[in-house]
Structures are given as structure tokens and as C-alpha cells.
N, C-alpha and C positions, 0 to 999 in steps of 0.2 A: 131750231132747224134739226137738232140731232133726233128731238123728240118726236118732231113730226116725221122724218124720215122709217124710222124706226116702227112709227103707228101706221103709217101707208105698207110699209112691208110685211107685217102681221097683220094688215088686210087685206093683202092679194093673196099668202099664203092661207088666210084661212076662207077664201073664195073657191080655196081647188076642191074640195070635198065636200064643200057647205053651200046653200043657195045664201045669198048677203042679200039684208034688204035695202029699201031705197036710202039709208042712212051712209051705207057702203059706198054707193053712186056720189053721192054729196060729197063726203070726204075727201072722196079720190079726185074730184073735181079741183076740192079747194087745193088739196094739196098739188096738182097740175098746175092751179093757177099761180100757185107759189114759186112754185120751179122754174117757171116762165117768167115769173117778174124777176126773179135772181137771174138768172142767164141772161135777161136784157140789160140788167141792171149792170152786173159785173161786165159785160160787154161793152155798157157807154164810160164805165169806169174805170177800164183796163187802159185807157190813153190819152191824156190832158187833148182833148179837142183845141181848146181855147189856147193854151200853150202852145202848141204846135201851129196855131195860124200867127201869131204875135210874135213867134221865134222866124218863122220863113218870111212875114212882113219886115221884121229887124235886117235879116238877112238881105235881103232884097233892097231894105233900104240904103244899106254900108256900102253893097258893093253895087249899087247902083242900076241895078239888074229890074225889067216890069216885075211885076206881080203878079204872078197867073193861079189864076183860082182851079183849072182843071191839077195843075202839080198839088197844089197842098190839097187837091180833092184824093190822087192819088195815094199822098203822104197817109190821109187820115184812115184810106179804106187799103190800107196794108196792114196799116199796124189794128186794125179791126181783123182782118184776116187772122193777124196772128196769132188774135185769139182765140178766134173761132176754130182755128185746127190746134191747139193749144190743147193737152190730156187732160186737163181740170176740164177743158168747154168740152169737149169731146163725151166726157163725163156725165157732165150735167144735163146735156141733151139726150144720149139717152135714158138716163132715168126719166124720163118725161115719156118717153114711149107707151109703157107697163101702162099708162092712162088710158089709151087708148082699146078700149073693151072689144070693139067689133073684132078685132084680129088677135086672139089670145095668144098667137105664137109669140108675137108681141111681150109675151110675159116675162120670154126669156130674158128679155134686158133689167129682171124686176135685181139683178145683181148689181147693176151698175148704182142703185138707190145704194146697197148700202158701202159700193166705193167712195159715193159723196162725203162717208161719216167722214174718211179720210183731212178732207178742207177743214172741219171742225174739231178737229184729234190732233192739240201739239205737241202727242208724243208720236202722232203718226207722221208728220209734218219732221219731225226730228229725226226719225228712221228712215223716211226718204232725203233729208238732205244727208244725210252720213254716206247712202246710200252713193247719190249722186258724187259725192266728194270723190267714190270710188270709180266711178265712170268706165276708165281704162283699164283698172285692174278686173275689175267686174267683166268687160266685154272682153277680155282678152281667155278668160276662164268659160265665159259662154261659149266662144270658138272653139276653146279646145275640149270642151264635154259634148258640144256636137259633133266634132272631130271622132273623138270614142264612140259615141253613140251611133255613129254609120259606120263607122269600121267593124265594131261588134252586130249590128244589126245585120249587116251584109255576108260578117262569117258566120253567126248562128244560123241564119236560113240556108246558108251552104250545106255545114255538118247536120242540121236538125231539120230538115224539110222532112214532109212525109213518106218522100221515096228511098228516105234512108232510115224507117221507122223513128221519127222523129215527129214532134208534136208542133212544130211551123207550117204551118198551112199556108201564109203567105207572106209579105215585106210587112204589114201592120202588126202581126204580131212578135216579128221580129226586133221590129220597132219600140213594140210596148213592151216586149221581152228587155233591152235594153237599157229601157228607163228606169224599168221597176229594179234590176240590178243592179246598176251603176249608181243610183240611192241608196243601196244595201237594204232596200225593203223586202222582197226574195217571197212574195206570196206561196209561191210553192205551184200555182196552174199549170206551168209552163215548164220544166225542167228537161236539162240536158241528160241524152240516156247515150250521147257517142265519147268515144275517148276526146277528138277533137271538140266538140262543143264544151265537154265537161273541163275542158282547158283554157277554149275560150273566157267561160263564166268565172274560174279565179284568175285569170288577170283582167275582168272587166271590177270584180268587185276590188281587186286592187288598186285599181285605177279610180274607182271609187273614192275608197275611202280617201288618195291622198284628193280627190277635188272637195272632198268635203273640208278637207285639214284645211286647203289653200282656201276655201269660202269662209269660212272660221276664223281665219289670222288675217283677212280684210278685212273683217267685219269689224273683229277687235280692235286691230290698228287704226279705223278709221273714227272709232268712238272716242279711244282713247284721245286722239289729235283732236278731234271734237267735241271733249268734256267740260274744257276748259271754256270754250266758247257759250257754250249751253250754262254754266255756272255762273258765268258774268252774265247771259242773259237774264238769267233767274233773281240775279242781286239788283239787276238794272231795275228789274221789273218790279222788285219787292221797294225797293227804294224810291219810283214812284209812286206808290202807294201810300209813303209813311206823308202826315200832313202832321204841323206845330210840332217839327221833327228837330232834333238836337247833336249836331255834326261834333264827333268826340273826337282832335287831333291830337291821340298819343296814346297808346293805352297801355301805359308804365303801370307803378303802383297807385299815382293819383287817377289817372286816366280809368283804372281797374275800377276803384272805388265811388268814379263816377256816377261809370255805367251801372255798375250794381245797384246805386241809387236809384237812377231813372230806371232802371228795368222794375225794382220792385214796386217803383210810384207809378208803372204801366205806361211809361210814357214813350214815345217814339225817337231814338236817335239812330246815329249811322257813327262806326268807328271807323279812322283811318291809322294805320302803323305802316309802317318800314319793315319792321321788323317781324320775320314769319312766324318766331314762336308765339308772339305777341297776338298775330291775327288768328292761329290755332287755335288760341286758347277763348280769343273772343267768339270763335267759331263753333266750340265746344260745348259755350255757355246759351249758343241759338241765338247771338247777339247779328246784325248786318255788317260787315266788317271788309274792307278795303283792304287790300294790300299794296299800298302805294305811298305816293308823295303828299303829305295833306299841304304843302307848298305851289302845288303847279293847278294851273289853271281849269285844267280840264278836270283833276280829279275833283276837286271842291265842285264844279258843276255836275258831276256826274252824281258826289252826294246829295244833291239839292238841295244848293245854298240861294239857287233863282226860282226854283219852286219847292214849297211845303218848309223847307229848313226856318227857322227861328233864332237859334242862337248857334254859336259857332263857341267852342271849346278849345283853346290853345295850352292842351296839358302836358306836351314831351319837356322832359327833363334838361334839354337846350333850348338859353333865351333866346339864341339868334334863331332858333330855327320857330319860334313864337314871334317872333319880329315877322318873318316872313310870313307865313300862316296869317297873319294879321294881316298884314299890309295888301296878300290877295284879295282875301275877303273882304274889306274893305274896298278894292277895285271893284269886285265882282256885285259888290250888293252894299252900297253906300247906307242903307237903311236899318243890316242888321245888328242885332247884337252881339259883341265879343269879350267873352272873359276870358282870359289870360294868365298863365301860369308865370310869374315871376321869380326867380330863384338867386336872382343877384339885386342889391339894391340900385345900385347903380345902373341896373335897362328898367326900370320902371319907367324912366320918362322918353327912354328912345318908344315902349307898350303905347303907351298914352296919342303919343305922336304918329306911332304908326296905326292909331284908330282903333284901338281898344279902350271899349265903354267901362270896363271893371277889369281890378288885378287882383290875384290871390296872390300871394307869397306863405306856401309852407311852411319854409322854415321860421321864421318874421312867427306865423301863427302859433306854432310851438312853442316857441320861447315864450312868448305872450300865455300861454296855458299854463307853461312851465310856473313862471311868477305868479300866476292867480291860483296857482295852491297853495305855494308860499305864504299871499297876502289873504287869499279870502276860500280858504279847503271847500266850503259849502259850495260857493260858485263854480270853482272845477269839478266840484260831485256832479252837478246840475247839467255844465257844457258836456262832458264825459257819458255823463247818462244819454244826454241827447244823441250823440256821434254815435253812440254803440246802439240807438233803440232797445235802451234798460228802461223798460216803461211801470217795471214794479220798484224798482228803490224809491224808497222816501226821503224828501231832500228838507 
């Protein structure tokens, strides 16, 4: 859609200076008729039809009430309504004008084609909700720059009208006098040659610049509150993406050395920590990384331990809190598989019980390396070469 938008508008504009042949015609056709199947289409899909008669039949049923087909006629051709005066539908329809040849004034609306880009742009979609977030503060700063801007427009054409040698000829250029100062752009057309007007103009461009300040620290404030939102949505979105994906609960030292693994075997996982420096540092490394509870129910779903996840990771440095981590996922997804960080001997069998497929135990491993240089040095060169990827020693 962006593409074709884009090629409909680089064919109207090169229509103004250039005769277009019948290939011109065609296109702007097809692309008409595309416009029109979207605007129908997002129109029958802007409001579960079918849900809205099965909800006012339920309705109807409970409280015992007929069933009147002209009210749920009404129901359905409201909420139709509200989309058709809706700024997206609003939109859409006229970008569909520009098609229409016989009336080229028609063309004017060939702008509204590329507000469409807008629906397809989710950083423009991001800058209008931020936007929106600001609502009141936003219209309370419009009222008061209108406010200026007629208070200044009305005293320039006073001090500066022609009969006082002054270069205002009427209320419109007072007007635009106004705007172009109070944005501090200052073309120079138009300048004040009275002491009163040349008074007005710095305290209009004063006025100015604090509504720029006040546009600026709404704007900021409102990103800011809305960063965090837009960064989980990022993580959500990358997170479903990952498939045969590998949920890492802890990312200590073992946890560290996990992920370093699977990242370099290219494989897909998702880390969760508590701990913030912990999630910094997995963040640093360009790893997906949670900052939460990998114990509660929603974060594990949110990893996708019910879609794309494979295996489930229980590495933090507490058995209990591997006990729990197990025993959700285990609720949540009876099918997958869990390996388990062990660190005491005695929770291995609480691990096993709360439904972990495989345990590691660290320390247990160490000590076991420790003895086999002891008892066999070659064997320990050989596991040793392995962990560290020494793939030039000779064993």
C-alpha cells in the first residue's frame, strides 16, 4: 500500500506539466479501485456485526425483553457511522477523489494520498499516540496561541495600517503577520516601522518563544511516559517472532554463560532477571531480556513458553526460587522441557518432583573435573578444551 500510494502520487504530479498516456489512466484506475476496496473493507471490519447481534440476542434473552431487529439495525449502522466520520475514513475517502479526471480541481486532495502513508508508518502511529496522550495539554496551548495571535493581529493593524504609513493593508495580513512572528520565522515582508507596533512585535516574539518552550516540554514529557511502553511493545513483538526459542531464568554467572552459548550457536532464546544490572548487561549484549519475575505466570507467557518456546532454563542462584520457575512452567505447558539449576543436593528431588526433565548441579560438576585431573589429566585437558572452545590443543 505505501508503494502504491507513493506511485499514484508521482503520477498525478507528473500529469501537471506532462500529457500521461493511456498507461496513466489504468493505474490511477487500479489504484482507485484499491482505495475503495480498503475503505469498504475496513468499514465492514471496524465492528464485529455478528457479535453485536449474538450479544443484544443474549441480552434480550437474560432480561427477557422481544428482540427487535430495527434496535440492533440501529446498533449496527452507528457504530458504521462512526467510522465513516472517523479521520482515518475521513482520509481515505478523499484520497480517492484525485481519481477522478473530469474535475482537476479535484487534485487538490492528491495530499490526503500521502496522509494515508500515515495508517502504514508505526512511527507515525507513535507520534500520534503520544500526541494524543497529550490531548489537554496540547489544546489548552492551542487556545492560548490563538489567544496571542488575535490580540497581536488586532494591535498590528491598529499601529501598522496604511494610514499610519504602515505596511497592513487589511485583517489577513495582520493575521499572517502574526503567525509568521509568534513562530519566530520573521520573513522580513512585513515589518513594523511605528514605535507601538515595533513594541508589539517583541512581546509577540516573546510570547513566542515561551509557547514553543511549553510545545517542547509536552512533547518531551509525553515520550518520555511513553518510552517504556513502546520498548515492551518492541520486546513483545520481537519475542514473537523468535520460534524453537530457549527461555533463560536467571542470568547470573551461569545464566551469563548460557546465553553466550546459544547466542553464538545463533539460536533463539528470551532472558528473564530481577535483577536490573543483570538485564543491562543482557541488553548491552543485544540479547531479548525481561526484567521481571520468571516465577509468575504472565511473564513466562509473555516469553513464549505457549508459543515458539522449547526449552525453559531454571539458572538463578536460588533452589527455591528454581522450584517455583519449574512448577509454573510446568502448569503452563505440561509438554515442555526443563533444565534446572541445582545447587544444594538435597532440592534435587523436591526439581524432579516439581517437573524438571534434567538437573545440573555446578558445584557437584566441579568437583567431579576437579578429581578427573587428579585421576586421568588427559581427560580434563580434553573436557577443559571443550568448555573453553580450544579447538587447536592436541589431546
Amino acid at each position: 500500500m505505501i508503494v502504491l500510494v507513493i506511485s499514484s502520487v508521482f503520477s498525478l504530479i507528473y500529469e501537471v506539466h506532462n500529457t500521461a498516456g493511456e498507461w496513466a489512466t489504468i493505474f490511477e484506475n487500479f489504484v482507485v479501485v484499491v482505495f475503495i476496496c480498503e475503505y469498504l473493507l475496513r468499514g465492514w471490519l471496524y465492528s464485529d456485526t455478528h457479535k453485536l447481534i449474538i450479544k443484544y440476542y443474549e441480552n434480550s434473552e437474560y432480561l427477557g425483553t422481544p428482540f427487535r431487529l430495527h434496535k440492533i439495525f440501529i446498533l449496527i449502522l452507528r457504530n458504521k457511522l462512526s467510522y465513516i466520520f472517523s479521520a482515518s475514513a475521513i482520509i481515505d475517502l478523499l484520497a480517492i477523489l484525485p481519481g477522478y479526471r473530469p474535475l482537476r480541481i479535484l487534485r487538490v486532495f492528491l495530499i490526503f494520498r500521502l496522509f494515508k502513508l500515515m495508517r502504514y508508518s508505526q512511527s507515525t502511529q507513535m507520534f500520534l499516540g503520544v500526541l494524543s496522550s497529550k490531548r489537554f495539554e496540547l489544546t489548552t496551548l492551542v487556545f492560548l496561541m490563538s489567544f496571542l495571535i488575535f490580540i497581536a493581529s488586532t494591535a498590528i493593524y491598529m499601529f501598522e495600517n496604511q494610514k499610519v504609513g504602515g505596511q497592513i493593508t487589511d485583517l489577513y495580513d495582520a493575521f499572517y503577520w502574526a503567525i509568521v512572528t509568534i513562530s519566530t520565522v520573521g520573513y522580513g515582508d512585513i515589518t513594523p516601522v511605528t514605535t507601538g507596533g515595533r513594541l508589539i512585535t517583541s512581546a509577540l516574539i516573546i510570547s513566542g518563544l515561551g509557547v514553543l518552550a511549553f510545545f517542547t516540554s509536552i512533547i518531551v514529557a509525553a515520550f518520555n511516559e511513553k518510552m517504556c511502553e513502546f520498548q515492551d511493545e518492541r520486546l513483545k513483538a520481537s519475542i514473537e517472532k523468535c520460534t524453537d526459542s530457549t527461555i533463560v531464568c536467571g542470568f547470573g554467572r551461569v545464566g551469563q554463560q548460557v546465553a553466550r552459548q546459544l547466542h553464538a550457536n545463533k539460536l533463539n532464546f528470551v532472558v528473564i532477571d530481577q535483577d536490573e544490572q543483570h538485564i543491562a548487561l543482557a541488553q548491552k549484549k543485544g540479547y531479548i531480556a525481561l526484567h521481571d519475575d520468571a516465577s509468575k505466570n504472565t511473564v513466562l507467557e509473555q516469553a513464549g513458553i505457549n508459543h515458539g518456546a522449547k526449552i525453559v532454563l531454571c539458572t538463578t542462584g536460588d533452589d527455591v526460587t528454581n522450584v517455583y520457575i519449574t512448577l509454573t512452567s510446568r502448569y503452563l505447558n505440561p509438554a515442555i522441557n526443563i533444565i534446572s539449576r541445582a545447587n544444594q543436593a538435597h532440592n534435587v528431588k523436591k526439581l524432579y518432583q516439581a517437573g524438571a526433565n534434567y538437573l545440573v548441579q555446578p558445584f557437584t560438576t566441579a568437583g567431579l573435573l576437579a578429581a578427573e585431573y587428579i585421576g586421568q589429566p588427559v581427560a580434563f585437558e580434553a573436557v577443559h578444551g571443550i568448555l573453553h572452545d580450544d579447538k587447536n590443543r592436541q589431546y
